[in-house]
C-alpha positions in Angstrom: 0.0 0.0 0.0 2.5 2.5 -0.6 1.8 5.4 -2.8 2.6 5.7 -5.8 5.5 8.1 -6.6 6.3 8.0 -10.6 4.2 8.9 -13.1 3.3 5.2 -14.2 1.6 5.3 -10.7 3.6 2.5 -9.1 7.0 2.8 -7.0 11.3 1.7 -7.1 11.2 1.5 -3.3 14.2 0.9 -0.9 14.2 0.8 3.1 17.0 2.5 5.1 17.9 2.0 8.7 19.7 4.3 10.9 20.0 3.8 14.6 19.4 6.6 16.6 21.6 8.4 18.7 24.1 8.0 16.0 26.0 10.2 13.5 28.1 9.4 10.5 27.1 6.7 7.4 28.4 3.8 9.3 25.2 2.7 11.2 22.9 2.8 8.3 22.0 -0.1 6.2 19.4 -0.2 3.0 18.0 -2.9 1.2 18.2 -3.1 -2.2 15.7 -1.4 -4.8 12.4 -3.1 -5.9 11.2 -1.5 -9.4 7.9 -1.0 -10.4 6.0 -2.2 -6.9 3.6 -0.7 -4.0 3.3 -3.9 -2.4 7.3 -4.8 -2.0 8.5 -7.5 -0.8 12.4 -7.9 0.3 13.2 -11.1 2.8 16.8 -9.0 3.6 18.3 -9.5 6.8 20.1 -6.1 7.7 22.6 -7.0 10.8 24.1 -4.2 12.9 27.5 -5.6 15.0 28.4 -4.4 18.4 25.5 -3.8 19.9 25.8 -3.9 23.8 22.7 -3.8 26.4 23.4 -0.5 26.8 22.7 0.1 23.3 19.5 -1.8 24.0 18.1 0.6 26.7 18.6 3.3 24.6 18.6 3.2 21.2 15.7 3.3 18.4 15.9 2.1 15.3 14.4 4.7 12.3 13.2 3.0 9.8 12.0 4.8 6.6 11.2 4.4 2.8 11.5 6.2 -0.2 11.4 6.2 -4.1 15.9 7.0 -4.7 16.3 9.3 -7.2 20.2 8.8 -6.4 21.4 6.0 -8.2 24.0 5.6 -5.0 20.8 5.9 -2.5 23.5 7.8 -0.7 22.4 9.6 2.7 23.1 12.9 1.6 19.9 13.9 2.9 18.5 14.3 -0.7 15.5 12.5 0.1 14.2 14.4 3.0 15.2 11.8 5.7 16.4 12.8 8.6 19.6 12.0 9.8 18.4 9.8 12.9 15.2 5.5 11.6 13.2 2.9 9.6 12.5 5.2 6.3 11.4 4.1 2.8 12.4 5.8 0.3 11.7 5.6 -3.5 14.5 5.0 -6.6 14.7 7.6 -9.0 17.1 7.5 -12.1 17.3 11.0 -12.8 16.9 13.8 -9.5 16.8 12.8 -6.2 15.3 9.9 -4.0 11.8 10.7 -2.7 10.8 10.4 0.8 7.8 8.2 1.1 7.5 7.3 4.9 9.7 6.5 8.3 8.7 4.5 11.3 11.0 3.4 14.2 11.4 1.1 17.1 13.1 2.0 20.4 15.4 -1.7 21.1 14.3 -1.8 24.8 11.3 -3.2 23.2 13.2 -6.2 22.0 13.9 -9.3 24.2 17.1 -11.5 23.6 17.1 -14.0 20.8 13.3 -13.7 20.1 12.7 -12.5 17.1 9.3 -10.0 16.8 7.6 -8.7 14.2 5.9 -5.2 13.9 2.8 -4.1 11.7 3.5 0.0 11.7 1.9 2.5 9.6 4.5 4.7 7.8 4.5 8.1 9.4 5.9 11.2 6.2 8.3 13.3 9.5 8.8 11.9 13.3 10.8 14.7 14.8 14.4 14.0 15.5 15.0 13.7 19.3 18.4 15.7 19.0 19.0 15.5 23.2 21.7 13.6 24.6 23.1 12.8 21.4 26.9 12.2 22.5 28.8 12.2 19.5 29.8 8.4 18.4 33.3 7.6 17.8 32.6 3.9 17.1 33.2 0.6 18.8 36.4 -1.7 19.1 36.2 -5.6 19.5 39.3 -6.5 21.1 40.7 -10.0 22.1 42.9 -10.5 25.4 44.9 -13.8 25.9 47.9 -14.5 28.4 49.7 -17.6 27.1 51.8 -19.2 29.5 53.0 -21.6 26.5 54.9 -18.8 24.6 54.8 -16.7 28.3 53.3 -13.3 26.8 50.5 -11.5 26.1 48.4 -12.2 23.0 46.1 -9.4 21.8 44.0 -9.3 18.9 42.2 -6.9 16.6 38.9 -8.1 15.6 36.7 -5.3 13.6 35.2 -2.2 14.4 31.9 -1.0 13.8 30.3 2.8 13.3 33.7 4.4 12.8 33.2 7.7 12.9 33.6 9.3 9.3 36.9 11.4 8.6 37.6 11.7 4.7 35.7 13.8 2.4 33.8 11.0 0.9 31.9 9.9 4.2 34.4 7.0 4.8 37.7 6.3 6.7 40.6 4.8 5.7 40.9 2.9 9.8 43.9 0.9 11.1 44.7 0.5 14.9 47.8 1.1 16.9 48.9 -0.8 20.0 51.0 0.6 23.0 51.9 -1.9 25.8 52.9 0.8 28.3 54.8 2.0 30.5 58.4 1.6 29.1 59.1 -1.1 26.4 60.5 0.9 23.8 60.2 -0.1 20.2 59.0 -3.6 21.4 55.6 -2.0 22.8 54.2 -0.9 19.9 52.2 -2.8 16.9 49.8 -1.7 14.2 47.7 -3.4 11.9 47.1 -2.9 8.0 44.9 -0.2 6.8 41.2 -1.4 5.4 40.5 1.2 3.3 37.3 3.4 2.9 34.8 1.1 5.5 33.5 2.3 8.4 32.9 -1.2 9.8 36.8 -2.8 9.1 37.3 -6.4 9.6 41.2 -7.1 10.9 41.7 -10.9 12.2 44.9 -9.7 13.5 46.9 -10.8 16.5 49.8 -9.3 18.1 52.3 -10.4 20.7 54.1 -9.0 23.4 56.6 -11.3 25.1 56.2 -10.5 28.9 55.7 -12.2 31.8 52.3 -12.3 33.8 53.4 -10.6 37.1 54.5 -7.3 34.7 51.1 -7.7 33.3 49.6 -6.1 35.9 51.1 -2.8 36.1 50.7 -2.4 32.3 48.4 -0.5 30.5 47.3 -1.5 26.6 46.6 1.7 24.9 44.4 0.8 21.7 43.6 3.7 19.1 42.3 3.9 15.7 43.6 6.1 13.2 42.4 7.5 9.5 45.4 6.9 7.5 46.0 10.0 5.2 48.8 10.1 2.3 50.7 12.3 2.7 49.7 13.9 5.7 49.3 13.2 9.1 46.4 10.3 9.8 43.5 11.6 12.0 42.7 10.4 15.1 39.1 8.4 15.2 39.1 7.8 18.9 41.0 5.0 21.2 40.5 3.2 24.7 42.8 2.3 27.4 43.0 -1.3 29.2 44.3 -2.3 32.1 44.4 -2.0 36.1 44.2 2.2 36.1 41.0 1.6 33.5 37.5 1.6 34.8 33.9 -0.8 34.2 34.6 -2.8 31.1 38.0 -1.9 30.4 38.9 -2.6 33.3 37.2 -5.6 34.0 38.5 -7.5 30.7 42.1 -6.8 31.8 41.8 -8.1 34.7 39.3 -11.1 33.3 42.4 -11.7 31.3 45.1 -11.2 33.9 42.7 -14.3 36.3 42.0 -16.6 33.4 45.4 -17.9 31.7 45.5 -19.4 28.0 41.8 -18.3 27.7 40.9 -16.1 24.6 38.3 -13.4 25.9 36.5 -11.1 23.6 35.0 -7.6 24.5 33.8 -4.9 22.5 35.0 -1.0 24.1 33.0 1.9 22.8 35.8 4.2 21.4 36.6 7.8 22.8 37.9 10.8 22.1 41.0 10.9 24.8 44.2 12.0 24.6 45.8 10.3 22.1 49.9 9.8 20.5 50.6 11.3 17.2 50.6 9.0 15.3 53.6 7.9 13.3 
């Protein structure tokens, strides 16, 4: 029942997904474009990574629809969504993507592993709630091992999701830096490749320090993420800090890490805007 938007009186629609608070392109997903329809039908699964039950008290998922008249369906606002839900858009060729109607949930509505299904009208503007929105630097999903076999420390770098944007083209060029600190000189220091133009990398990578476990504990793993620029200096995207000075998670997965030898344990830390190293 959507209405029709080109002049044969049917629709190209798409859906888009932006989880609210939330800036930057990373945390919206869109289906693909049906042509010709008012009564689509997509059976896509759209997964968002990362999310953490904090995330579940207070986020909401927008939802909207609309006819594209981008060809990229891009989220350069040319539709008349706005920035913050389930919206539908509709497909044009030629101008720009047509706003047909948005809708969201709020997640604390959702229970764990039960799927649920919602029956919503489509709504043309819900105001954007603006309040409280912290800006988003991303997340980080970091491994922690101590292996007594090979006696050191075994970190790995898994992904990262919702980067925040730096580069003109709404993307980031991210790799992460390690810093085993303090005082370890050139042996404290590790960084993986660059994934370029993603806001959600993927990295698999593992890094070693060779150390023993009673030094472990008055170490601190400083963990940033970097846009990596040629030519000029990389911007900082944000960064976190494990280890005994840390506090809540960070904390507790050091020290999760520092009690349970020659087990792999896997958290995800929101990112932050600290103080940070250049970066070289």
């Amino acid at each position: 029942g959507l209405k029709p938007m080109d002049s044969n009186g049917l629709a190209d629609p798409y859906v888009k997904l932006h989880l609210l608070p939330g800036a930057s392109k990373s945390n919206k997903l869109r289906t693909k474009t049906l042509r010709n329809t008012r009564n689509p039908v997509w059976n896509e699964t759209l997964v968002y990574h990362g999310i953490t039950d904090e995330d579940m008290q207070r986020k909401t998922l927008r939802q909207g629809q609309q006819e594209p008249r981008d060809p990229t369906g891009g989220w350069d606002g040319s539709c008349g969504c706005h920035p913050g839900v389930i919206s539908v858009c509709d497909e044009d060729k030629f101008g720009h993507n047509e706003f047909i109607g948005e809708t969201r949930v709020a997640l604390k509505k959702l229970k764990a592993n039960q799927k649920k299904n919602f029956n919503i009208c489509l709504e043309r503007v819900i105001p954007v709630d603006r309040g409280g929105d912290v800006e988003e630097r991303g997340k980080i999903l970091v491994s922690l091992m101590y292996s007594t076999q090979q006696g050191g420390l075994i970190v790995g770098i898994v992904r990262c999701v919702h980067l925040a944007a730096m580069d003109a083209n709404g993307y980031s060029d991210p790799f992460v830096k390690l810093w085993l600190k303090p005082d370890m000189g050139k042996k404290a220091k590790h960084k993986t490749q660059i994934k370029k133009k993603t806001l959600n990398p993927e990295f698999n990578e593992e890094f070693f320090y060779d150390i023993k476990h009673s030094d472990l504990a008055k170490k601190s793993l400083d963990i940033s993420v970097w846009d990596y620029d040629i030519g000029k200096s990389n911007d900082y995207i944000g960064g976190c800090q494990l280890g005994i000075t840390a506090k809540g998670e960070r904390l507790k997965h050091w020290y999760e890490c520092l009690k349970n030898k020659d087990k792999k344990i896997e958290r995800w830390h929101t990112l932050q805007n600290e103080n940070h190293v250049a970066s070289d």
